[in-house]
C-alpha positions as CSV (number, residue, x, y, z in Angstrom):
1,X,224.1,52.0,112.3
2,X,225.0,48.8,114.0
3,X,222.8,45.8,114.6
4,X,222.1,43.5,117.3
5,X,224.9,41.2,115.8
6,X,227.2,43.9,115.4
7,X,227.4,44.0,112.1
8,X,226.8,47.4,110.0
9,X,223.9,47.5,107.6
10,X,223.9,50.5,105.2
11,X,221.0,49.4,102.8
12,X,217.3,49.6,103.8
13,X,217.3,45.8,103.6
14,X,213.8,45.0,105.5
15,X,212.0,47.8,104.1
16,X,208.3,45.8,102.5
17,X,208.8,47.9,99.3
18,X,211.5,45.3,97.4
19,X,212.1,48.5,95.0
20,X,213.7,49.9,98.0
21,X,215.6,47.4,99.8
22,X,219.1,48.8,98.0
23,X,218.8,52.6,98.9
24,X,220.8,54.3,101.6
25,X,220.1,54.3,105.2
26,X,222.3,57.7,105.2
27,X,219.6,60.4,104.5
28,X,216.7,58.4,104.9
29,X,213.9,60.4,105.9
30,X,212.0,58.5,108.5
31,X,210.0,60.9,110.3
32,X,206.8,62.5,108.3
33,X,203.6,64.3,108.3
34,X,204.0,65.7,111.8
35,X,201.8,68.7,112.5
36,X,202.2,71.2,115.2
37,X,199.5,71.2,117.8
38,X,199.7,72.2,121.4
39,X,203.0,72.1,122.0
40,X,203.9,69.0,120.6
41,X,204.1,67.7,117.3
42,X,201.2,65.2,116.5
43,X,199.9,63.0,113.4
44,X,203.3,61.8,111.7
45,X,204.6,58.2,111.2
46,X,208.3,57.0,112.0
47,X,209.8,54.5,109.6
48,X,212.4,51.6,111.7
49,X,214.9,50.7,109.4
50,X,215.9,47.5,111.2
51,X,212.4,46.6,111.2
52,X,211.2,47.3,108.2
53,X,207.9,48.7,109.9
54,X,206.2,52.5,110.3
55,X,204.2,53.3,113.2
56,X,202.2,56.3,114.1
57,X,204.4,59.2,115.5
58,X,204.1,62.3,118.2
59,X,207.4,64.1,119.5
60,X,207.9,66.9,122.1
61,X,211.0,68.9,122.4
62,X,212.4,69.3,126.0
63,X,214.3,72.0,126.3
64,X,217.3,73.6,123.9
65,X,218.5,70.1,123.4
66,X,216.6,67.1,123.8
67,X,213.5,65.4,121.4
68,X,211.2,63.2,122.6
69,X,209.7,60.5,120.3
70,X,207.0,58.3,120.9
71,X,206.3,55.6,118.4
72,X,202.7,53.6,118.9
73,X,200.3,51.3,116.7
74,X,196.7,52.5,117.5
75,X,197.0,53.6,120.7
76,X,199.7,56.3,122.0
77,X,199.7,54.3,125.6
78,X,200.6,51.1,123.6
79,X,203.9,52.8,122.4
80,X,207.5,53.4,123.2
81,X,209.3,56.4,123.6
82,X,212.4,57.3,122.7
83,X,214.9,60.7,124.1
84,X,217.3,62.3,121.3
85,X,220.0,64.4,122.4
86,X,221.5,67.2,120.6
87,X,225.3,66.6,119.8
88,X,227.4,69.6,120.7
């Protein structure tokens, strides 16, 4: 994963936990507790790595290929969302 300076980071450096600062990004699990509702998938939290921050989670899937994510504190309109593409 690259950041903004370009550099690769593969330690969960910013993560608040200091006991986890030196594990792997490769593998982290950062997507939980999501529950299917509706056609979407509601409830979860998403973990940012660069950050070091969770927020509250929902994701749809669009079609065969494509997940959508929306990350939000509080408030879902107060969010971001984010479009994941299948690799072939």
């Amino acid at each position: 994963m690259f950041e903004k300076d370009g550099k690769t980071s593969r330690k969960d450096t910013e993560n608040p936990n200091p006991k986890m600062r030196n594990k792997d990004r490769l593998g982290l699990v950062f997507l939980t507790n999501l529950k299917y509702e509706d056609g979407e998938y509601i409830g979860g939290t998403v973990y940012d790595p660069r950050k070091g921050r969770s927020a509250n989670a929902k994701v749809k899937l669009k079609g065969n290929d494509k997940l959508e994510l929306r990350a939000f504190i509080g408030v879902s309109i107060f969010g971001q969302t984010y479009t994941f593409t299948r690799v072939k």
